[in-house]
N, C-alpha and C positions, 0 to 999 in steps of 0.2 A: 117440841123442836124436832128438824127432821135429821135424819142418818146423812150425812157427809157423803157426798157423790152417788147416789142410791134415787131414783124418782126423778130426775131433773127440770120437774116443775113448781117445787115447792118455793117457798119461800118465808122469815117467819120475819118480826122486827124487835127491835130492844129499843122501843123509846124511838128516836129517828132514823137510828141505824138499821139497815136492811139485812139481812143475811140471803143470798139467794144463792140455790141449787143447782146445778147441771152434773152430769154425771162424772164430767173432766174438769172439772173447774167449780168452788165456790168462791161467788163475791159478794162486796165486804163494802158495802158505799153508804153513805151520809153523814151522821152527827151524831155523837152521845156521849152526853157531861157525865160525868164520873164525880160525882158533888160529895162532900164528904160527910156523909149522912148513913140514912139506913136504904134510901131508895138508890143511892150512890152505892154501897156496899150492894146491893141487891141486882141491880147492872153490873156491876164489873162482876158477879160471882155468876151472872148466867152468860154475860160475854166468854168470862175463862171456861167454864163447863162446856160452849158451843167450840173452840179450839181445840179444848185438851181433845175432844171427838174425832175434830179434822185431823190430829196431828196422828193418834191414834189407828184411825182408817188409812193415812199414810203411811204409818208403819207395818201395818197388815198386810199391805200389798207386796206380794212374793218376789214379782217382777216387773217393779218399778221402774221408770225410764228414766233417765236424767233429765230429759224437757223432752215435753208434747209438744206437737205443732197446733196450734189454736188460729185460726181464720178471725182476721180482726170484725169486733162488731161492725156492723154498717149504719149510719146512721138514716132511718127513714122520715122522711118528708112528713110535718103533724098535719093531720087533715083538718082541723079544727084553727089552725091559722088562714 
């Protein structure tokens, strides 16, 4: 897994769910059942370990801003349609 805002091109997945990096922003998109099993137990304990990280490297930050300005994505044209 990677360090929380550090590298801003990594990326890692849990099952469907994506985790992806940028240096001002992680996000958090797709799908993942939480089943109540051992493979269940075994996602939800690397979902919580990838958070408790981000929440941590938040707190680390000395001079944290209340909100960033973030430039919305743009969406571009698939070349393949």
């Amino acid at each position: 897994m990677f360090k929380p805002f550090e590298n801003g091109t990594e990326s890692h997945a849990i099952h469907d769910l994506t985790l992806e990096n940028q240096e001002d922003c992680v996000s958090i998109y797709g799908n993942l059942q939480l089943t109540k099993d051992r493979a269940g137990l075994q996602a939800a304990k690397a979902l919580q370990a990838f958070l408790n990280d981000v929440v941590s490297a938040l707190e680390s930050e000395p001079n944290l801003p209340e909100k960033i300005d973030r430039q919305d994505e743009q969406e571009i044209e698939n070349p393949f349609l």
